[in-house]
C-alpha positions in Angstrom: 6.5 -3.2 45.7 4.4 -0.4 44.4 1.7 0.3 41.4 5.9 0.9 39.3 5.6 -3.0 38.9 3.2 -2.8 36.1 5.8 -2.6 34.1 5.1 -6.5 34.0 7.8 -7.1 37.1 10.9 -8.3 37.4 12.2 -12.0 37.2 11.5 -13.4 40.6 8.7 -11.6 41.1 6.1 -14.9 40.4 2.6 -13.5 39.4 3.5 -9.6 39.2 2.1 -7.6 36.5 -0.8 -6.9 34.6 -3.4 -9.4 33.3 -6.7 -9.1 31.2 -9.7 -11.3 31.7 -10.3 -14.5 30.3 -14.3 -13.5 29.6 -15.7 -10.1 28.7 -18.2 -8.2 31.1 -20.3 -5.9 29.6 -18.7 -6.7 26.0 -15.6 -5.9 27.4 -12.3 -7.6 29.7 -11.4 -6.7 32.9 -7.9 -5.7 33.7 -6.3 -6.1 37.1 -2.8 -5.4 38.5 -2.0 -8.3 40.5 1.2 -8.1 43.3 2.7 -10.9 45.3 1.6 -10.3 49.5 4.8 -10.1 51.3 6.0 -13.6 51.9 3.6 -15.5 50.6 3.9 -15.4 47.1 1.0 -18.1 46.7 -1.4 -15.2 47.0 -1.8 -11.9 45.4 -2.8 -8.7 46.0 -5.5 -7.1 43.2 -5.9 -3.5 42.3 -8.6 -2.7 39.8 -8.9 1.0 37.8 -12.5 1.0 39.0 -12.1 0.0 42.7 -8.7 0.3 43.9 -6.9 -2.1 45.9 -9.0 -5.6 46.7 -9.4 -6.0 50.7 -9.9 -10.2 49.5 -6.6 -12.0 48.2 -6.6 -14.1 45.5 -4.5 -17.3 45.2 -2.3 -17.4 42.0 -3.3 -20.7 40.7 -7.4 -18.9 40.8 -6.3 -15.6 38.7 -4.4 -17.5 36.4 -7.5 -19.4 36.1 -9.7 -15.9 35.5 -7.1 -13.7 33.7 -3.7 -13.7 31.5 -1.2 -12.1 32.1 -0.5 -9.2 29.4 2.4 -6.6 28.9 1.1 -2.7 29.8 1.0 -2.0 26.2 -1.8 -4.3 25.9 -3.6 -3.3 29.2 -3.1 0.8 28.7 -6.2 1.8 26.7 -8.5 -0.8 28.9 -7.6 0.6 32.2 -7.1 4.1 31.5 -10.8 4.1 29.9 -11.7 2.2 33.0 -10.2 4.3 35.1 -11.1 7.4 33.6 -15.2 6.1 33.8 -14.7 5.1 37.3 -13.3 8.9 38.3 -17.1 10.1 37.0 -19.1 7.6 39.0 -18.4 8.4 42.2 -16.4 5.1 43.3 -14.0 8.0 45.5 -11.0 7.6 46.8 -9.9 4.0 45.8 -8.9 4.1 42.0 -5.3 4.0 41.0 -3.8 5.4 37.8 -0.6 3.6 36.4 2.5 5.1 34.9 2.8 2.7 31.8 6.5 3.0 30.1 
């Protein structure tokens, strides 16, 4: 599995795809791509568009608790302005851009 899941995943794939958070920061939610770990799908890898890929996992029952799951239309403008922000503040290497379809 790759950063091509945000397309919200395939069936099977338990918490795949992209969410938005529950409570603004800063005026304003936080999206997250969230990917099952390899064979234990009870916890989740997080990539953010400021920060890249989370060293911490998260289990799925506490980000469904924190965010809700949206489809990439919803989540483009967020994390490409994130994203694009992030690029300028000297965060490095870490950010990910996503293809959204």
């Amino acid at each position: 599995a790759g950063a091509d899941m945000a397309d919200g995943g395939e069936e099977g794939d338990g918490h795949a795809g992209l969410y938005r958070s529950r409570f603004l920061q800063a005026g304003k939610p936080i999206f997250v791509l969230a990917l099952p770990k390899t064979h234990t799908r009870s916890l989740c890898l997080i990539t953010r568009p400021s920060t890249g890929q989370s060293l911490l996992e998260e289990s799925s029952e506490e980000l469904l608790k924190r965010y809700e799951r949206v489809q990439p239309r919803q989540a483009r403008e967020g994390w490409t302005s994130v994203y694009e922000a992030a690029k300028h503040d000297g965060y490095g290497g870490g950010v990910r851009i996503l293809q959204f379809l």
